[in-house]
N, C-alpha and C positions, 0 to 999 in steps of 0.2 A: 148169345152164341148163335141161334137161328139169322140174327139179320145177316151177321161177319159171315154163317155157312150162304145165305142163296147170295150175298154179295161175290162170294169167293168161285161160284159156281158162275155168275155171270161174268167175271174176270177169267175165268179160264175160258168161255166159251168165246170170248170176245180178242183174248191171247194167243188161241189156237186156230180161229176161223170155222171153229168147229160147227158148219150150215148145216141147218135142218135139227139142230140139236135143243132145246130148251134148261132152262132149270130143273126143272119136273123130270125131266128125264136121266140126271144124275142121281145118283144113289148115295148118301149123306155116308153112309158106312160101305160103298161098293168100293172095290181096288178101281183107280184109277189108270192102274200099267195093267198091263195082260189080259188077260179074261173079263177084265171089268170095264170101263171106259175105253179100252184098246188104244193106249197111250204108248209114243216110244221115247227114245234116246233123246231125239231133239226136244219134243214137247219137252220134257223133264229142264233143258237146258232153256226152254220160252218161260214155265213155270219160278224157274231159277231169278228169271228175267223182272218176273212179276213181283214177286216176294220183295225186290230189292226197288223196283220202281215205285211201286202202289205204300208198301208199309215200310220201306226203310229197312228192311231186313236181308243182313248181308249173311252168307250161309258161308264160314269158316273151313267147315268140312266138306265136301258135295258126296262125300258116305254116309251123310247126314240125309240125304233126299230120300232115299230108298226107305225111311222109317217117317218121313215130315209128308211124303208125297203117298201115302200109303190110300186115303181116303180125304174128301172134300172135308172131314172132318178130327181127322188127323192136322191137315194144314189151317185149318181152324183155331186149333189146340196151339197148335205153334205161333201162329199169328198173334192170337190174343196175347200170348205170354210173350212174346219177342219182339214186336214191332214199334217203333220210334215214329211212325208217323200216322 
């Protein structure tokens, strides 16, 4: 689960352009939206992007995000269980 979480953390930073940002500097359990990472509306729709690029994973519901997108380790969770590729 560690390697899928800093994997997951260099795919978002590399998804979002997120400069100046490292892995180390994510929080494995921090909110990614709001107060945490300071994520919005679009990231969540590049994230969306990712999940279905990188693992094959097609999100059904996208009220489904708001509980998969919660922490790098939440989408972690999701990944490992969900993903075809």
């Amino acid at each position: 689960m560690d390697e899928l979480i800093l994997e997951l953390k260099n795919e978002i930073i590399k998804a979002l352009n997120l400069e100046g940002i490292t892995p180390g500097d994510i929080s494995d359990d921090g909110e990614l939206f709001g107060d945490g990472l300071g994520l919005d509306s679009i990231d969540a729709l590049e994230l969306i992007v990712l999940l279905e690029k990188t693992y094959g994973i097609k999100l059904k519901d996208p009220a489904q995000g708001k509980e998969i997108f919660k922490s790098v380790r939440t989408m972690a969770e999701y990944v490992q269980a969900n993903r075809t590729k």
